[in-house]
DSSP file (Angstrom, degrees, kcal/mol; ACC not computed):
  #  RESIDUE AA STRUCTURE BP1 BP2  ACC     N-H-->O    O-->H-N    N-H-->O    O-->H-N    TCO  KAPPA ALPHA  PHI   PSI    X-CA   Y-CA   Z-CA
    1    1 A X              0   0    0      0, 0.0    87,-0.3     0, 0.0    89,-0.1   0.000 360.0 360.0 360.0 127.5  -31.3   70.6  -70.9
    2    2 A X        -     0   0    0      1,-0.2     2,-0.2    85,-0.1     0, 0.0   0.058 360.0-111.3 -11.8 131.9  -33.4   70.8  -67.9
    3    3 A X        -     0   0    0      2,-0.0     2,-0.3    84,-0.0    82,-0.2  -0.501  45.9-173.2 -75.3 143.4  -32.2   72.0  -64.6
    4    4 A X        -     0   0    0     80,-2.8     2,-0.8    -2,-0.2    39,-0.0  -0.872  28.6 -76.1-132.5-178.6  -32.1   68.8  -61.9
    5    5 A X    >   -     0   0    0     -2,-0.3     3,-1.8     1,-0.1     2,-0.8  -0.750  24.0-141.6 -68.9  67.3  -31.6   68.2  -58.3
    6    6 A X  T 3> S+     0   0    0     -2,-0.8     4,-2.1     1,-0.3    -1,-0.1   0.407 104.7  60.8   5.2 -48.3  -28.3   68.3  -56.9
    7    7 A X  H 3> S+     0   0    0     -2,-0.8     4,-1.2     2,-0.2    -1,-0.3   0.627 110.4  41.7 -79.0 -28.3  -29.2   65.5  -54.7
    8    8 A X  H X> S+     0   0    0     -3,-1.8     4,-3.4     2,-0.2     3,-0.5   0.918 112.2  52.1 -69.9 -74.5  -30.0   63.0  -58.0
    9    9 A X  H 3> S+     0   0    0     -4,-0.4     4,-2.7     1,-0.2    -2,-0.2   0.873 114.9  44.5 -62.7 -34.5  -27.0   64.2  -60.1
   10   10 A X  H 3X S+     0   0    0     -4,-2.1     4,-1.1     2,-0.2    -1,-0.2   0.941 119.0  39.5 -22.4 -72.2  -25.0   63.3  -56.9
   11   11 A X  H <X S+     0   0    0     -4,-1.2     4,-4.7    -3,-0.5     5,-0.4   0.948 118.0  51.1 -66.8 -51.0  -26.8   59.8  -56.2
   12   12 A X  H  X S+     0   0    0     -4,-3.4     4,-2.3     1,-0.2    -1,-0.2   0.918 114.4  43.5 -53.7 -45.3  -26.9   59.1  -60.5
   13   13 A X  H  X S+     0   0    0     -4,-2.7     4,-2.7    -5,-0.2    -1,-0.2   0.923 114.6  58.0 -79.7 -22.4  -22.6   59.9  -60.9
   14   14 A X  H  X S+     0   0    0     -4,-1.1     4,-1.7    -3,-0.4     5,-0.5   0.991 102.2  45.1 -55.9 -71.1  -22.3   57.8  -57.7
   15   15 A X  H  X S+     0   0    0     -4,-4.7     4,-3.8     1,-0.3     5,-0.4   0.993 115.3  53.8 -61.3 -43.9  -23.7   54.8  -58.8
   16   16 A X  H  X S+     0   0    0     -4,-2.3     4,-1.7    -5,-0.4     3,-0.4   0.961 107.9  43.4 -45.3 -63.8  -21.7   55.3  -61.8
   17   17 A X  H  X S+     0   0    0     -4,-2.7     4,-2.1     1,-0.2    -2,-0.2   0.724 112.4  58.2 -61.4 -24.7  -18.3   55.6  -60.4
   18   18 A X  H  X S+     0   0    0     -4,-1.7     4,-3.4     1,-0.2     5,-0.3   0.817 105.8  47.3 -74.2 -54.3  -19.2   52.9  -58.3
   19   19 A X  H  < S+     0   0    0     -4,-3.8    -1,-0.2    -5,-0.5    -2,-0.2   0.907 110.3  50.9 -54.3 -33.9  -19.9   50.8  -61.2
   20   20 A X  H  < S+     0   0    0     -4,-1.7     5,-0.3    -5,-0.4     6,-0.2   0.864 112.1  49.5 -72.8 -39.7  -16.6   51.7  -62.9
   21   21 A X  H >< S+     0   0    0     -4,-2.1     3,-0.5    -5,-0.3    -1,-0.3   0.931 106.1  55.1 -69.5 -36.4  -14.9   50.8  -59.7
   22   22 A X  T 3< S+     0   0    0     -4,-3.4    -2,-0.2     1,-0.2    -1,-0.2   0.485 122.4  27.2 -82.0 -13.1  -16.6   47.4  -59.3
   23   23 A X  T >  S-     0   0    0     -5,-0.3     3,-1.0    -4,-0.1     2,-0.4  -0.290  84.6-160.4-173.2  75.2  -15.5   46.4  -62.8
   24   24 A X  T <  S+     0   0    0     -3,-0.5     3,-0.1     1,-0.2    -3,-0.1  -0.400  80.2   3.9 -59.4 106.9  -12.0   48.2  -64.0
   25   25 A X  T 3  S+     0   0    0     -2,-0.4     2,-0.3     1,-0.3    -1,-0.2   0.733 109.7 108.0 101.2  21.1  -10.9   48.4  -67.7
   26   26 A X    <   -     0   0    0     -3,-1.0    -1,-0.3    -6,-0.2     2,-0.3  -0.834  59.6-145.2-134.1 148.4  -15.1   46.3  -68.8
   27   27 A X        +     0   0    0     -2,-0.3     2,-0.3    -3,-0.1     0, 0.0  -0.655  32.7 156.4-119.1-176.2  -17.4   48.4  -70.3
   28   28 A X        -     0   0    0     -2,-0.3     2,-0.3     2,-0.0    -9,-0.0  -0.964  34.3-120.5 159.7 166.5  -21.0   47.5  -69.3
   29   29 A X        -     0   0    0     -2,-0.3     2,-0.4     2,-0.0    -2,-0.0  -0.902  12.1-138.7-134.6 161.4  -24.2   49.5  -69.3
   30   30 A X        -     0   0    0     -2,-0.3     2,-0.2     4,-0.0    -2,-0.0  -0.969  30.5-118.0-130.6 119.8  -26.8   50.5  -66.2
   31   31 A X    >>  -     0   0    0     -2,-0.4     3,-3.4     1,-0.1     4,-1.5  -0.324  14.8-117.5 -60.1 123.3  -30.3   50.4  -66.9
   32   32 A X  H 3> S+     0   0    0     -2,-0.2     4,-3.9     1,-0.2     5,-0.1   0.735 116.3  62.2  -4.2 -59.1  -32.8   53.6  -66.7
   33   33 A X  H 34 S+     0   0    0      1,-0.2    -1,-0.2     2,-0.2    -2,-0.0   0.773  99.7  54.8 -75.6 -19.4  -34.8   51.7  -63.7
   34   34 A X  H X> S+     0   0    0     -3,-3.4     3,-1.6     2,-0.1     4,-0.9   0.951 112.3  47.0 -67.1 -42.5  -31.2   51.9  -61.4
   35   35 A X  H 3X S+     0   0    0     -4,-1.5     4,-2.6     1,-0.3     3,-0.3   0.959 113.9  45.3 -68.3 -43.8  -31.2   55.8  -62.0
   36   36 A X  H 3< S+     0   0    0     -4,-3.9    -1,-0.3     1,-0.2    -2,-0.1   0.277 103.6  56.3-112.2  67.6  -34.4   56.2  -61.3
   37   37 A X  H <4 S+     0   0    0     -3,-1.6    -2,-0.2    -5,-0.1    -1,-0.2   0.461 112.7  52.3-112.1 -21.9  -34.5   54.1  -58.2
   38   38 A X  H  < S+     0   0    0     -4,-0.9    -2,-0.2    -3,-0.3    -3,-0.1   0.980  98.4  78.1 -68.7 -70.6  -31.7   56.6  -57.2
   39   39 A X  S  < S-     0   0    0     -4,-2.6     3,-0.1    -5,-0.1    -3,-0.0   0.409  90.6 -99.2 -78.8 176.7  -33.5   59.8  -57.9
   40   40 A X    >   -     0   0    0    -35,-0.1     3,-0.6     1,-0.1     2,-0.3  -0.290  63.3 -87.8 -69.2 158.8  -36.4   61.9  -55.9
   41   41 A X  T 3  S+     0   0    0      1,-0.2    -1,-0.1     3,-0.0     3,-0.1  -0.701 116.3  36.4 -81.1 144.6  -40.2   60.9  -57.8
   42   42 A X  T 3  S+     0   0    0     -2,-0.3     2,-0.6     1,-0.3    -1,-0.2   0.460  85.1 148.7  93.9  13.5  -40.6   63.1  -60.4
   43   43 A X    <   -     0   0    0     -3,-0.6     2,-1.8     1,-0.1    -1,-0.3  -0.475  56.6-123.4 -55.4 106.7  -37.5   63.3  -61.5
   44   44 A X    >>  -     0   0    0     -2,-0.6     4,-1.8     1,-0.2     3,-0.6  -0.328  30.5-175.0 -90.9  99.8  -36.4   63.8  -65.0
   45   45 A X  H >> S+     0   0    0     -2,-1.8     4,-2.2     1,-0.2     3,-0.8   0.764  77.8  56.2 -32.0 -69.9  -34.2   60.6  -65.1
   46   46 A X  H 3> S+     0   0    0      1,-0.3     4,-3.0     2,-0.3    -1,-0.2   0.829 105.8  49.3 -35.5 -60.3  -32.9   61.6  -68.8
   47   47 A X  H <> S+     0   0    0     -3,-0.6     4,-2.0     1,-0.2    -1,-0.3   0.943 109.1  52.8 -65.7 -40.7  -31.7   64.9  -67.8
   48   48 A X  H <X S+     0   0    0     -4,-1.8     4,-2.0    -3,-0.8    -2,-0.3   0.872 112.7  43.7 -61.9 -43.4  -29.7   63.5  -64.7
   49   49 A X  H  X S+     0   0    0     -4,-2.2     4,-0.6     2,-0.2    -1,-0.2   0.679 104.0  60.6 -79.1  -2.2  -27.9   61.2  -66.5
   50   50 A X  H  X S+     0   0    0     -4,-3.0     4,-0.7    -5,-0.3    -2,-0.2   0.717 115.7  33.9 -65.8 -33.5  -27.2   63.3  -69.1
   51   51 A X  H >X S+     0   0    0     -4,-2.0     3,-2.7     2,-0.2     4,-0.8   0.981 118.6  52.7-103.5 -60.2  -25.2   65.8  -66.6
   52   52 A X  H 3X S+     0   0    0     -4,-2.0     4,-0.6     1,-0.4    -2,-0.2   0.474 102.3  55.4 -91.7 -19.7  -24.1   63.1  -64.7
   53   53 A X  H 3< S+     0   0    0     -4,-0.6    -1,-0.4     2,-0.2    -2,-0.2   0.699 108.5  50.8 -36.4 -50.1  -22.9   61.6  -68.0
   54   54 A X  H XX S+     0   0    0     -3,-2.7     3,-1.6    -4,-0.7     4,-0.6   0.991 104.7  61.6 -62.7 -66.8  -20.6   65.2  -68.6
   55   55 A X  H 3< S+     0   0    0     -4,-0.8     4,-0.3     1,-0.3    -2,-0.2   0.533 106.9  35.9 -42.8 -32.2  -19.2   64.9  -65.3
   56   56 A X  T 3< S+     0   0    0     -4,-0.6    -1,-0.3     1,-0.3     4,-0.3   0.453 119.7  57.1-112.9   0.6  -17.4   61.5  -65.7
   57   57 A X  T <> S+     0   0    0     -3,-1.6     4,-0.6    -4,-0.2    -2,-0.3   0.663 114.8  33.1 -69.8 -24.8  -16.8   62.8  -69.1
   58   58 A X  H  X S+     0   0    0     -4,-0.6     4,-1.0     2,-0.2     8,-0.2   0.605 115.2  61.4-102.2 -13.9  -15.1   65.7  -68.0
   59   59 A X  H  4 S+     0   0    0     -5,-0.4    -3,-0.1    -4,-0.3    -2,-0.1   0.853 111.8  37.0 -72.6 -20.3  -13.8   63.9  -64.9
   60   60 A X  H  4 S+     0   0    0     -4,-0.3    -1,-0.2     2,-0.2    -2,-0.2   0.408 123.4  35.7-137.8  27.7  -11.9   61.6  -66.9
   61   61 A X  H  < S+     0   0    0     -4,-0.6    -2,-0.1    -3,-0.1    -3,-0.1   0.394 130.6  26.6 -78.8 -37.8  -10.7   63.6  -69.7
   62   62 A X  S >X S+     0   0    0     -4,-1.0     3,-1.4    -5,-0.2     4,-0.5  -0.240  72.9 158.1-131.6  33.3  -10.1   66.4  -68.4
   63   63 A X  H >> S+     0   0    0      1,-0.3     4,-1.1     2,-0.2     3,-0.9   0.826  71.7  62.1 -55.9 -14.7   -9.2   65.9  -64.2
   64   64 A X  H >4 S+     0   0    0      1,-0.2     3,-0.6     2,-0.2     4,-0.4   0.896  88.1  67.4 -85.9 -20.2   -7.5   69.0  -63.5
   65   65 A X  H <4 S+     0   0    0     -3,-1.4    -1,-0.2    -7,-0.2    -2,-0.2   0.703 111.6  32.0 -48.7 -23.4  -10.1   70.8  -64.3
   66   66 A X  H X< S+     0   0    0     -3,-0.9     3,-2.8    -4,-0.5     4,-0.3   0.250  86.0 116.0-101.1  -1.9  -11.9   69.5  -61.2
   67   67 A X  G X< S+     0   0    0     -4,-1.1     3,-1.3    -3,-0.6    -2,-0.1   0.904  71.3  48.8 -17.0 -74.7   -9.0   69.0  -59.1
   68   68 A X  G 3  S+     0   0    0     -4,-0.4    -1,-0.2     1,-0.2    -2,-0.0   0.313 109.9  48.2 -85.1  18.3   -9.7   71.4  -56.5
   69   69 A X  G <  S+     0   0    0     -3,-2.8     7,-1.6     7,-0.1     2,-0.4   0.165  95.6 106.1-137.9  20.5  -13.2   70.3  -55.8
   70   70 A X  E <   +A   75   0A   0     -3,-1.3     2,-0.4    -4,-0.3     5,-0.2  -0.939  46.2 173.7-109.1  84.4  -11.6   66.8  -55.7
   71   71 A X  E >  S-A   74   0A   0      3,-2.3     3,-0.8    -2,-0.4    -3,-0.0  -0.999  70.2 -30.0-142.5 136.2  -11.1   65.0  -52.2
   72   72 A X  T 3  S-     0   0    0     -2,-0.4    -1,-0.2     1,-0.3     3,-0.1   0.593 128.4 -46.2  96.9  47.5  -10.0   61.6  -51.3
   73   73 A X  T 3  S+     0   0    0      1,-0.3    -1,-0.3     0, 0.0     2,-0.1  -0.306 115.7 107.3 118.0 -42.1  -11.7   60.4  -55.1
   74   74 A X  E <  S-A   71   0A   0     -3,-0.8    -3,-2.3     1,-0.2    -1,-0.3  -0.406  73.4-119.4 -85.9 137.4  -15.5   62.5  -54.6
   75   75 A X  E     -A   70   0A   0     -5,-0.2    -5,-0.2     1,-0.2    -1,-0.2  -0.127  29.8-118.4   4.1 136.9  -16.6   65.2  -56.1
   76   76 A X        -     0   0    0     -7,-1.6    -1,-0.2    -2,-0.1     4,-0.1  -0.392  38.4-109.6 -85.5 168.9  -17.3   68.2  -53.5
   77   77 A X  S >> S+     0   0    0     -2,-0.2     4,-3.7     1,-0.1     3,-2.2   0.825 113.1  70.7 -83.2 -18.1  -21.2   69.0  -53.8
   78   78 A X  H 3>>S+     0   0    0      1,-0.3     4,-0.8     2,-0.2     5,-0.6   0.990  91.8  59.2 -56.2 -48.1  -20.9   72.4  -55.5
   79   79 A X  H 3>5S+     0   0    0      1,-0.2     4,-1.1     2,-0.2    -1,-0.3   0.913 112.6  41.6 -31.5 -13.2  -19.6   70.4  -58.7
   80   80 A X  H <>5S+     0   0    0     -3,-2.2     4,-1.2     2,-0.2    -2,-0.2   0.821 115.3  53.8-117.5 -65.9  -23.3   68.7  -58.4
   81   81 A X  H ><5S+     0   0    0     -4,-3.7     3,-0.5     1,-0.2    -2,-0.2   0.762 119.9  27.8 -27.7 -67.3  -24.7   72.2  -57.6
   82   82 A X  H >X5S+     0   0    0     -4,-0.8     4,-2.7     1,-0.3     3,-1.9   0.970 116.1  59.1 -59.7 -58.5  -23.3   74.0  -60.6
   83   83 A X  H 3<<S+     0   0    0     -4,-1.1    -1,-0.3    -5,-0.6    -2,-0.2   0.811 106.2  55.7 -58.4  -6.6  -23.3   70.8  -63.0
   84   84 A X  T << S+     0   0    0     -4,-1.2   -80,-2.8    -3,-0.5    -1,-0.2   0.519 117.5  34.0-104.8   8.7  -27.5   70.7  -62.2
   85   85 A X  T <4 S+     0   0    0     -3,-1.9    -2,-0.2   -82,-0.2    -3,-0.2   0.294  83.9 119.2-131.8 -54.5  -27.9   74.0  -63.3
   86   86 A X     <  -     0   0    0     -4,-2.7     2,-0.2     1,-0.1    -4,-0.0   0.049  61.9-123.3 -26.6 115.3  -25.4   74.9  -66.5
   87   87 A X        -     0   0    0      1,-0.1    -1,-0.1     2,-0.1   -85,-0.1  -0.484   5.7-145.8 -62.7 137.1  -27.0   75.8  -69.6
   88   88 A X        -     0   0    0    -87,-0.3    -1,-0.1    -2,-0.2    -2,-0.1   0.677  60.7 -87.6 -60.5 -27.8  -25.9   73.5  -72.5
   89   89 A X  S    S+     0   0    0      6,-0.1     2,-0.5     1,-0.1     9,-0.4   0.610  95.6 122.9 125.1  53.8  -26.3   76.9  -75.1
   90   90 A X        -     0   0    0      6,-0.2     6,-0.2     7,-0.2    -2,-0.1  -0.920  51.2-149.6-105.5 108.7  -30.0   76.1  -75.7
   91   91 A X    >   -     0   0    0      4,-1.5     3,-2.6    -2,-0.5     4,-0.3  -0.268  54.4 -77.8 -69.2 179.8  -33.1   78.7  -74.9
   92   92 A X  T 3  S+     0   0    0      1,-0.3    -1,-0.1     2,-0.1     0, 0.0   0.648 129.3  64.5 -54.7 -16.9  -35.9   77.5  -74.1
   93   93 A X  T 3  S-     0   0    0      2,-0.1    -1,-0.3     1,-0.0    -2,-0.1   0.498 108.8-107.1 -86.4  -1.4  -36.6   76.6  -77.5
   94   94 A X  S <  S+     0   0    0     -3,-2.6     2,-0.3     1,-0.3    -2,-0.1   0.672  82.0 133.1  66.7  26.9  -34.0   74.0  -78.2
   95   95 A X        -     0   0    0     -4,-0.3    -4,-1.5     2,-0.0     2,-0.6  -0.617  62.2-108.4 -79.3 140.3  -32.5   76.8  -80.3
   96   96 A X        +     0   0    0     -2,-0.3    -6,-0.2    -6,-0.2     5,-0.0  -0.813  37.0 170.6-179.4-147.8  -29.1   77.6  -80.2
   97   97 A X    >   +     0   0    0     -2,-0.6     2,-0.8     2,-0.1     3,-0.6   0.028  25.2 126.9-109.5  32.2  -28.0   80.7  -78.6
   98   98 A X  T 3  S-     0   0    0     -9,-0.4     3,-0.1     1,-0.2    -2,-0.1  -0.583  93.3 -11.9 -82.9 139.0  -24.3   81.0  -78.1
   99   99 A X  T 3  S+     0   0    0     -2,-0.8     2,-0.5     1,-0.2    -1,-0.2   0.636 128.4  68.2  75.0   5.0  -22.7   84.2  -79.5
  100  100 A X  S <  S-     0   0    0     -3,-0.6     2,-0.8     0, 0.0    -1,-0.2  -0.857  78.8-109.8-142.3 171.4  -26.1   85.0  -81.5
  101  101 A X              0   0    0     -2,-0.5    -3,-0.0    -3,-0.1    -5,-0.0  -0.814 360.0 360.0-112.7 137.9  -30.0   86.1  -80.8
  102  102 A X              0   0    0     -2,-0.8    -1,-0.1    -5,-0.1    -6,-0.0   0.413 360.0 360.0-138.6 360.0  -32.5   84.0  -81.4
């Protein structure tokens, strides 16, 4: 997966959580053209809601793991630093590479 913009993956889990808050216990969908009306041009939309997608998957499986980068409901920015950079285990080649060479 493609590295993105801090500033994106930020704006893109915001408008999520925002949604989630706006409409408790409803499932519901947000169209492509709200994410990228959030993001910088030239943005690859896909990939930013794809990590911003992990993040409220890991955020709401898993909260103690983000606990301590966790104040008054937000996400601190490193989480959107590191999440906009972590490799998925894929070289460049959509191979992949954990725990072998490829």
């Amino acid at each position: 997966m493609p590295t993105v913009n801090p500033a994106d993956l930020k704006k893109v889990w915001q408008v999520s959580a925002d949604f989630e808050a706006s409409n408790p216990g409803q499932s519901g969908s947000i169209g492509s053209t709200v994410y990228q009306s959030v993001c910088s041009p030239g943005a690859n939309v896909v990939a930013v809601w794809y990590r911003a997608s992990m993040l409220c998957v890991l955020e709401q499986m898993m909260p103690e793991l983000l606990a301590c980068w966790t104040h008054d409901g937000q996400l601190d920015d490193v989480v959107f630093e590191v999440a906009s950079a972590v490799s998925d285990g894929e070289n460049a080649n959509g191979r992949c590479s954990r725990g072998t060479a490829v």
